[in-house]
SEVEXNU-183927 format. One record per residue: residue number from 1; residue in three letters; x, y, z of N, C-alpha, C, O in turn. Coordinates in steps of 0.05 Angstrom, whole numbers, m for minus. Layout:
BEGIN
site nr:NUM; rest:ALA; nc1:X; nc2:Y; nc3:Z; cac1:X; cac2:Y; cac3:Z; cc1:X; cc2:Y; cc3:Z; oc1:X; oc2:Y; oc3:Z $
...
// end
This chain:
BEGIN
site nr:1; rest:UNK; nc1:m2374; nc2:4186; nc3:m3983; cac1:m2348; cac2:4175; cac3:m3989; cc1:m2327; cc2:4196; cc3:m3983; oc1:m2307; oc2:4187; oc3:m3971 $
site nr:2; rest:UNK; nc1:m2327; nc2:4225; nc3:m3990; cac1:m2308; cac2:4246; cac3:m3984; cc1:m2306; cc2:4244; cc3:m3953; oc1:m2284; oc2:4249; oc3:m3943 $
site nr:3; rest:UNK; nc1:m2327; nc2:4238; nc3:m3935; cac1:m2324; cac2:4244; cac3:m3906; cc1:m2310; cc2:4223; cc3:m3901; oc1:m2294; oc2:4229; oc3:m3884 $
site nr:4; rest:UNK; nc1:m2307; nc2:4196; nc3:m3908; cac1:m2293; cac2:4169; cac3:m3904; cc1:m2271; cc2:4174; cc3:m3910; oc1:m2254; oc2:4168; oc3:m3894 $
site nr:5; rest:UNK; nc1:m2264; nc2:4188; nc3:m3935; cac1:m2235; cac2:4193; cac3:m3943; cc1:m2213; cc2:4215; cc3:m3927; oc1:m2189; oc2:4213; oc3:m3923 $
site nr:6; rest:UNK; nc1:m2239; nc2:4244; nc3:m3917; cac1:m2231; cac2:4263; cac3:m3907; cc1:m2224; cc2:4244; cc3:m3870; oc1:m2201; oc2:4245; oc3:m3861 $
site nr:7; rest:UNK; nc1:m2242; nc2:4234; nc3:m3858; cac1:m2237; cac2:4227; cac3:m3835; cc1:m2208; cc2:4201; cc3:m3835; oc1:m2197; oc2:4196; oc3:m3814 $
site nr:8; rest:UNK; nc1:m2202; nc2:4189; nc3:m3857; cac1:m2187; cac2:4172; cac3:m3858; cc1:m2155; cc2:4188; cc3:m3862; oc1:m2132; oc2:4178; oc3:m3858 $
site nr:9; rest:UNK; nc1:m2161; nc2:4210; nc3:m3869; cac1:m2135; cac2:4225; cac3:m3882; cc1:m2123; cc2:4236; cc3:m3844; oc1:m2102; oc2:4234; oc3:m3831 $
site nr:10; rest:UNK; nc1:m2153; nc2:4246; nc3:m3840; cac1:m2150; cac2:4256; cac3:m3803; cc1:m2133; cc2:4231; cc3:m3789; oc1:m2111; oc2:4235; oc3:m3779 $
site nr:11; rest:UNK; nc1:m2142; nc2:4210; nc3:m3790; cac1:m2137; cac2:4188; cac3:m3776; cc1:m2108; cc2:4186; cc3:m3782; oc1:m2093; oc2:4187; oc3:m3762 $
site nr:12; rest:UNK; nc1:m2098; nc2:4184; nc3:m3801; cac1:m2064; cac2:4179; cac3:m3807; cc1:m2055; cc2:4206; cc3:m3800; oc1:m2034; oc2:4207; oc3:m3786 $
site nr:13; rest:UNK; nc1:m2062; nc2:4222; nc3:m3804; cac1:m2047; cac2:4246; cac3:m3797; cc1:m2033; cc2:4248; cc3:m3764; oc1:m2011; oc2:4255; oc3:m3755 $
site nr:14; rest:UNK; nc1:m2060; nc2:4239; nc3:m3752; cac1:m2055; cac2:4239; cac3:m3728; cc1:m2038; cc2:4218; cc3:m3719; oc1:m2021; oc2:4223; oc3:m3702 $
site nr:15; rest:UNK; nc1:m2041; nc2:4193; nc3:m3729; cac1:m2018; cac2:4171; cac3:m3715; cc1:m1995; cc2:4182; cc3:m3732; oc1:m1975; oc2:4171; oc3:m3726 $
site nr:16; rest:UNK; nc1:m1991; nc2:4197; nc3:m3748; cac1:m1961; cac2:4205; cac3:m3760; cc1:m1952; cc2:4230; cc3:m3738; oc1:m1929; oc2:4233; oc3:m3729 $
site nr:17; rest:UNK; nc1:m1972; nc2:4243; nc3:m3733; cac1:m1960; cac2:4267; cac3:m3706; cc1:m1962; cc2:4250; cc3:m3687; oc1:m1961; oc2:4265; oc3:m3667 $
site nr:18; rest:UNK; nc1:m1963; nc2:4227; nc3:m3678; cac1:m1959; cac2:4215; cac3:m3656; cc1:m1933; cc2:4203; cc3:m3656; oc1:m1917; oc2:4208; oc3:m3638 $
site nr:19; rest:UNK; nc1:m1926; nc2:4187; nc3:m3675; cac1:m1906; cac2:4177; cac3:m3681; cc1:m1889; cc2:4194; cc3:m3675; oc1:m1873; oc2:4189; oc3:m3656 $
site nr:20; rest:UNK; nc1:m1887; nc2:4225; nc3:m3693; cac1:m1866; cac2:4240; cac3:m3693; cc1:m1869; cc2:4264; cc3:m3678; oc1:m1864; oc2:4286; oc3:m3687 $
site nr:21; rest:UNK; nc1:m1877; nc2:4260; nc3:m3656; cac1:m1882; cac2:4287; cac3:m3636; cc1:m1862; cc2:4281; cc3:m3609; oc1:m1850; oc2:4261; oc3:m3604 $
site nr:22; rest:UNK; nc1:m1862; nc2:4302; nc3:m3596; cac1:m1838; cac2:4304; cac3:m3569; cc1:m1848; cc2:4276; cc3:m3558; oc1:m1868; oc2:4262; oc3:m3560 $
site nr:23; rest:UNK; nc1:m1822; nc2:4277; nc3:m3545; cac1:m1820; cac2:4247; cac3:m3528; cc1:m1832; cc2:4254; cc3:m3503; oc1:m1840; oc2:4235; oc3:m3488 $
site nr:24; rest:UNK; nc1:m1835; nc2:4279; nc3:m3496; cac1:m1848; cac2:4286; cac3:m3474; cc1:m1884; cc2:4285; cc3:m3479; oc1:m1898; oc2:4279; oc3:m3459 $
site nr:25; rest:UNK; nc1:m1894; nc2:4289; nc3:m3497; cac1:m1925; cac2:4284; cac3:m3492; cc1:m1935; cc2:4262; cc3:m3486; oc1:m1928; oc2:4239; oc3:m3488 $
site nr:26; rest:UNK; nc1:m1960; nc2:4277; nc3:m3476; cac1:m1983; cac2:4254; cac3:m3459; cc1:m1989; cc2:4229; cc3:m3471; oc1:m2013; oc2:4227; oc3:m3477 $
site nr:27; rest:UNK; nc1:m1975; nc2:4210; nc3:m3476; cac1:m1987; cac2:4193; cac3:m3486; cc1:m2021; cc2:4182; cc3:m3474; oc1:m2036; oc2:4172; oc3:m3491 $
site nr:28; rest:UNK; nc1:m2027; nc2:4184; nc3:m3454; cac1:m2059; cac2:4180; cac3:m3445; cc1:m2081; cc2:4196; cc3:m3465; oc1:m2102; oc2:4187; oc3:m3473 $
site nr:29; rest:UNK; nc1:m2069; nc2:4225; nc3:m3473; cac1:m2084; cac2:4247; cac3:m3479; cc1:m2085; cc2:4236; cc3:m3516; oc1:m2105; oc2:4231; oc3:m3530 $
site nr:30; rest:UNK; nc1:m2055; nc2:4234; nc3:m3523; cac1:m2051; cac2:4218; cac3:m3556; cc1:m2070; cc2:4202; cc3:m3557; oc1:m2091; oc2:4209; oc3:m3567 $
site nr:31; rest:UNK; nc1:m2068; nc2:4176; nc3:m3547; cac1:m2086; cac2:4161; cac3:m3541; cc1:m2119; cc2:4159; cc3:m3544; oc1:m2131; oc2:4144; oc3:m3560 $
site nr:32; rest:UNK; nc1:m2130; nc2:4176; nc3:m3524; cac1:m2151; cac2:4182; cac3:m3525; cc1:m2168; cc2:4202; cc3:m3555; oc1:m2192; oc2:4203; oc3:m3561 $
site nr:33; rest:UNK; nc1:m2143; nc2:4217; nc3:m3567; cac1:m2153; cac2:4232; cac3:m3585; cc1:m2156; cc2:4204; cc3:m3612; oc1:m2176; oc2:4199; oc3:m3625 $
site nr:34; rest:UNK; nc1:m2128; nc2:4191; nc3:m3611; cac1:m2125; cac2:4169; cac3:m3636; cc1:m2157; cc2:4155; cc3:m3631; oc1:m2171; oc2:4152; oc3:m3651 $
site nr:35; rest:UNK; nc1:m2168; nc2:4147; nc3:m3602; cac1:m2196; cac2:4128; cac3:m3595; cc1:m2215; cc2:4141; cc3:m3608; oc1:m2230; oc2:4124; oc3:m3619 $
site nr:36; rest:UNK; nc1:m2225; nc2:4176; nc3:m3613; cac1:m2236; cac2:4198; cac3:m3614; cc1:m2245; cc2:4186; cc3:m3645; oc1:m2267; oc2:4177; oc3:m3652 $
site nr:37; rest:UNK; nc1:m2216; nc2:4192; nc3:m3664; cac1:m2205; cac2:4197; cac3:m3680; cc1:m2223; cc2:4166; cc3:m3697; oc1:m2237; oc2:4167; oc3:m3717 $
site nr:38; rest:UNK; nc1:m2220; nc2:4153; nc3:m3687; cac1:m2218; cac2:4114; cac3:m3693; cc1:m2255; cc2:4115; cc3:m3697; oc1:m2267; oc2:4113; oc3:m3719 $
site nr:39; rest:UNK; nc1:m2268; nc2:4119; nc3:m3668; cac1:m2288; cac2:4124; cac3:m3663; cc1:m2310; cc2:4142; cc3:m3684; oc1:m2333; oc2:4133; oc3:m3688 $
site nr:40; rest:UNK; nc1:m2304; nc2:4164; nc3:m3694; cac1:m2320; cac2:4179; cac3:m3714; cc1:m2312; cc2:4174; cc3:m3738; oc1:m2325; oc2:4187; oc3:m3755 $
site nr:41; rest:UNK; nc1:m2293; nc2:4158; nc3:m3748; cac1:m2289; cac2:4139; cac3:m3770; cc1:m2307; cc2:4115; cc3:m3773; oc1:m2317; oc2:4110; oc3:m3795 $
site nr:42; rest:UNK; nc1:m2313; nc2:4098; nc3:m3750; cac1:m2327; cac2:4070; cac3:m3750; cc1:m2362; cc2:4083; cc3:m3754; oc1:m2380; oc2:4071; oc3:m3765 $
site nr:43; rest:UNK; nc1:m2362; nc2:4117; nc3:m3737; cac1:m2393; cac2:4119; cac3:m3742; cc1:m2399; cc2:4127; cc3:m3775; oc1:m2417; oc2:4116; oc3:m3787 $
site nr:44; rest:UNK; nc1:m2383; nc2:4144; nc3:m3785; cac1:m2374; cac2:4151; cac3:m3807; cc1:m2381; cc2:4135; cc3:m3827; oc1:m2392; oc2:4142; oc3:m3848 $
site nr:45; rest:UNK; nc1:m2369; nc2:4097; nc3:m3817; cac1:m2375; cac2:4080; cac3:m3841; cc1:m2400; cc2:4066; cc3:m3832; oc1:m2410; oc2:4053; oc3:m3850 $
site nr:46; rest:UNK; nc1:m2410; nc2:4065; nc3:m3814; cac1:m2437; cac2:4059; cac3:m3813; cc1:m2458; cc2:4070; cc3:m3822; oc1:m2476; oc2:4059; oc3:m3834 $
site nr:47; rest:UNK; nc1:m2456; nc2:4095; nc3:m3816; cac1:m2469; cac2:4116; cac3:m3835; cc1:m2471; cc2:4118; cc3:m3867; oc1:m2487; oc2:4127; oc3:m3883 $
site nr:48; rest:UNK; nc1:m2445; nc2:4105; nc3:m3871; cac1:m2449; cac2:4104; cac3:m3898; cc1:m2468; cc2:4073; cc3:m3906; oc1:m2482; oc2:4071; oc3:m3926 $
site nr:49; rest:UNK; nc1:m2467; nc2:4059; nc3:m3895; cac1:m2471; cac2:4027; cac3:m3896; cc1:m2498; cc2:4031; cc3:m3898; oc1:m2511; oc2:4026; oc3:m3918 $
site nr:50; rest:UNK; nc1:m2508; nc2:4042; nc3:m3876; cac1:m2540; cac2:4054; cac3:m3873; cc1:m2550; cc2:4078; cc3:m3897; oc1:m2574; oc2:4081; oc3:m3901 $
site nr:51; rest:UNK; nc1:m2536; nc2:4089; nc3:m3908; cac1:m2551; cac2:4105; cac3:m3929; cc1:m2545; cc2:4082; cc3:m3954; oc1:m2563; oc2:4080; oc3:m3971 $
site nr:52; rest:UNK; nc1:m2524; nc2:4066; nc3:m3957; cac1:m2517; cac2:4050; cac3:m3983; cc1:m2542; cc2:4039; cc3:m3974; oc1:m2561; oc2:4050; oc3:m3983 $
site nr:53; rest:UNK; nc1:m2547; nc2:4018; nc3:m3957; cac1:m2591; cac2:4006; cac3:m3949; cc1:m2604; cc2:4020; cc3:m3957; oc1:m2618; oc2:4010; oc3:m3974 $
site nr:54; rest:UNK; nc1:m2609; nc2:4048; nc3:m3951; cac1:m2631; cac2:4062; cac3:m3959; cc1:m2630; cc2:4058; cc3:m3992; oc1:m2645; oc2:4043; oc3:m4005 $
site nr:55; rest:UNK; nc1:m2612; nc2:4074; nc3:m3999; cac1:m2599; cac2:4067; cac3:m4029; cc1:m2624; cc2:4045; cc3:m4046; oc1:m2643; oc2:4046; oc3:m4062 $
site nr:56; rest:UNK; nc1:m2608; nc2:4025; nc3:m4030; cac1:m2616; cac2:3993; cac3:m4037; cc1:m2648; cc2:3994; cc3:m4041; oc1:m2661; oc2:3989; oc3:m4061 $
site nr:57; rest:UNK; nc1:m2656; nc2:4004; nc3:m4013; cac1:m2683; cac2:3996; cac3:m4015; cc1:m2704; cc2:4011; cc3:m4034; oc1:m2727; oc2:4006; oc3:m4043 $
site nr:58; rest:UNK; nc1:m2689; nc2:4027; nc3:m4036; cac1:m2708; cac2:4057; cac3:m4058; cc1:m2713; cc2:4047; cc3:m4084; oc1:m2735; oc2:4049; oc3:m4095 $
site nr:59; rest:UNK; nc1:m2683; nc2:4032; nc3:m4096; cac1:m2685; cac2:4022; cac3:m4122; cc1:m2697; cc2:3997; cc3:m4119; oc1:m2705; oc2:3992; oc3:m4141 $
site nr:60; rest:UNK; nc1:m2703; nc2:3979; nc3:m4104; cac1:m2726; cac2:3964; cac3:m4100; cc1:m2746; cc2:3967; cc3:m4103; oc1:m2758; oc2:3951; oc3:m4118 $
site nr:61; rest:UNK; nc1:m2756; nc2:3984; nc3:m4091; cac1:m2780; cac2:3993; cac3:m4084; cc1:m2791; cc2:4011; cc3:m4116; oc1:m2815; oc2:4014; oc3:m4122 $
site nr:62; rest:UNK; nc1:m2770; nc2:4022; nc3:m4130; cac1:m2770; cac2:4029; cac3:m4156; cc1:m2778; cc2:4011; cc3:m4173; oc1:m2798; oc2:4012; oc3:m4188 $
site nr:63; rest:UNK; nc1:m2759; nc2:3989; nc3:m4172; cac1:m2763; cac2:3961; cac3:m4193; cc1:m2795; cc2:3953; cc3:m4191; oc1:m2812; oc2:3956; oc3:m4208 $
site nr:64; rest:UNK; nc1:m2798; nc2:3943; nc3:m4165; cac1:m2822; cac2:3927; cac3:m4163; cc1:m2842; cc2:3952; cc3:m4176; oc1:m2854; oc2:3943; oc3:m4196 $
site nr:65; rest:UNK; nc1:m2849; nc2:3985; nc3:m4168; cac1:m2860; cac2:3998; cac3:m4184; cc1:m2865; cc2:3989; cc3:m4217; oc1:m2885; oc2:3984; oc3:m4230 $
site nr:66; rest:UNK; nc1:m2839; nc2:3988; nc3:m4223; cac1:m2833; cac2:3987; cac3:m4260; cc1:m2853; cc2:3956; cc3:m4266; oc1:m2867; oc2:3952; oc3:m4285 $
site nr:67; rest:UNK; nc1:m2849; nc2:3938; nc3:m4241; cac1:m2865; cac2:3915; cac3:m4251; cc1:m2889; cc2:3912; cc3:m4250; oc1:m2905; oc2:3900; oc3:m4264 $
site nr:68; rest:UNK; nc1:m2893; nc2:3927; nc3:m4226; cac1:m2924; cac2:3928; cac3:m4227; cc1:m2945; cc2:3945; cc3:m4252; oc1:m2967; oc2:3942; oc3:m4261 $
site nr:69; rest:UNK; nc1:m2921; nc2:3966; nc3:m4256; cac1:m2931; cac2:3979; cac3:m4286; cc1:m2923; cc2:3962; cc3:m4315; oc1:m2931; oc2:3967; oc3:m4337 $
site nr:70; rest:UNK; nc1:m2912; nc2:3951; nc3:m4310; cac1:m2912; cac2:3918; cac3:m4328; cc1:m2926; cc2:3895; cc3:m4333; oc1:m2925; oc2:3879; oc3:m4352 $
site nr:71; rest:UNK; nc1:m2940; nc2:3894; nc3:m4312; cac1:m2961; cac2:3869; cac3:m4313; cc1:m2982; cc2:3879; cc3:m4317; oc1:m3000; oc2:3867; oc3:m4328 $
site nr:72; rest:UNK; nc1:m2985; nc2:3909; nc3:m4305; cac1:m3009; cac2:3916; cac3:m4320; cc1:m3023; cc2:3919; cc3:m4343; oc1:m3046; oc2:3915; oc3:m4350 $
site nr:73; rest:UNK; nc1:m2996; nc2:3929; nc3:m4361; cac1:m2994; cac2:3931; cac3:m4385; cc1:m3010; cc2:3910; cc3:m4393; oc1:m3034; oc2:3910; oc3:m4396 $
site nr:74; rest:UNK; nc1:m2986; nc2:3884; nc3:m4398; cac1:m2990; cac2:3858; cac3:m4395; cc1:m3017; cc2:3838; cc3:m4394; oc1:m3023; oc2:3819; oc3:m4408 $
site nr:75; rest:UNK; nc1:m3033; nc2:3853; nc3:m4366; cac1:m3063; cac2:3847; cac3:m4372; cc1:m3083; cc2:3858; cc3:m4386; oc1:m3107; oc2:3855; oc3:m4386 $
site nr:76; rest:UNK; nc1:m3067; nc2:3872; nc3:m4397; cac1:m3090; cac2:3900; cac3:m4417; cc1:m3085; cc2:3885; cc3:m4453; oc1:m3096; oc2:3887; oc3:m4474 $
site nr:77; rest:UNK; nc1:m3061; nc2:3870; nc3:m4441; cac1:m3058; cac2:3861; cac3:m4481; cc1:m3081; cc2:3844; cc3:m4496; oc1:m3084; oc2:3846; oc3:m4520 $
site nr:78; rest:UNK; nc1:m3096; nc2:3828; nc3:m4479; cac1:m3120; cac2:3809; cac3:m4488; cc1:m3144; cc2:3832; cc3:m4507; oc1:m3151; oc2:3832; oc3:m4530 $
site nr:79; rest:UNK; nc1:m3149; nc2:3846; nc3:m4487; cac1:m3177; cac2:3875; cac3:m4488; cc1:m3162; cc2:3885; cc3:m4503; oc1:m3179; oc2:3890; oc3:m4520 $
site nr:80; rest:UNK; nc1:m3133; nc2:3899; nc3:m4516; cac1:m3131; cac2:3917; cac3:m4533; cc1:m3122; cc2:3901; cc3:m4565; oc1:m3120; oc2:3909; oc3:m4588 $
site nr:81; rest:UNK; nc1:m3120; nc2:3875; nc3:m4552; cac1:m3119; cac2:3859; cac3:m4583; cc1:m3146; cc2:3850; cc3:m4593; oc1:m3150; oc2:3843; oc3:m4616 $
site nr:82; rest:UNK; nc1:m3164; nc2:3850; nc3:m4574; cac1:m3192; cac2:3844; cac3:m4575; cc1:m3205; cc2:3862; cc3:m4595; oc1:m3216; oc2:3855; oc3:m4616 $
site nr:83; rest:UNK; nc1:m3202; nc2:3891; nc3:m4583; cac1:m3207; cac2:3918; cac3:m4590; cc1:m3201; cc2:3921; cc3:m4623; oc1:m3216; oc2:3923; oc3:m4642 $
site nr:84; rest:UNK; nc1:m3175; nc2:3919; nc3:m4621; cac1:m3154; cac2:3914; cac3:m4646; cc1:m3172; cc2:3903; cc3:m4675; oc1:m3172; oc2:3913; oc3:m4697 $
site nr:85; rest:UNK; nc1:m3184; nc2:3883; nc3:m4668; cac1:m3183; cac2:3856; cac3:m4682; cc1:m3208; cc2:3855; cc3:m4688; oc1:m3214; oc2:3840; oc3:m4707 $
site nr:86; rest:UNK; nc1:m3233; nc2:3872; nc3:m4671; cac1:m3260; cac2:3875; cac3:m4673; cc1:m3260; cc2:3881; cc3:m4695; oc1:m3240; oc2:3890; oc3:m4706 $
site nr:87; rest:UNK; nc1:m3295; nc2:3872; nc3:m4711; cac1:m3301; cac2:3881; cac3:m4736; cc1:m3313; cc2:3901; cc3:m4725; oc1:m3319; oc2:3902; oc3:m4701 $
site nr:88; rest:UNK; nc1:m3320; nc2:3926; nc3:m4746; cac1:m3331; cac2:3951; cac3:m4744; cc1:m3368; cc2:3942; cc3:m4748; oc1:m3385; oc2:3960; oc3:m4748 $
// end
């Protein structure tokens, strides 16, 4: 999220020195840096989109863990109430 924020701060910075820079510069060269600029922002948020998935999938893959150690439990309650409940 800081690199989204940090590259987004880049991104205005730069169309504000564009805006307010000599009347004489390259607009082709502005241009191309603003595309630059645009460009490692869009990878920036994909990158994040793709670790928020990973994210996703981990705590999935966690849950279903927690359940599978839940039903096990679960099938063990018959035999330990059995156990339980045995006369000596």
């Amino acid at each position: 999220m800081k690199k989204i924020i940090a590259l987004s701060t880049l991104l205005a910075l730069g169309a504000l020195g564009m805006a307010c820079g000599d009347a004489a510069t390259n607009n082709t060269a502005a241009n191309a840096n603003a595309n630059r600029l645009a460009n490692t922002l869009s990878n920036a948020n994909a990158l994040a989109a793709n670790a928020a998935n990973q994210i996703q999938t981990a705590a999935n893959q966690v849950s279903n863990a927690a359940n599978q150690v839940s039903n096990a439990a679960n099938a063990m309650k018959p035999a330990a109430n059995a156990n339980a409940n045995a006369k000596p």
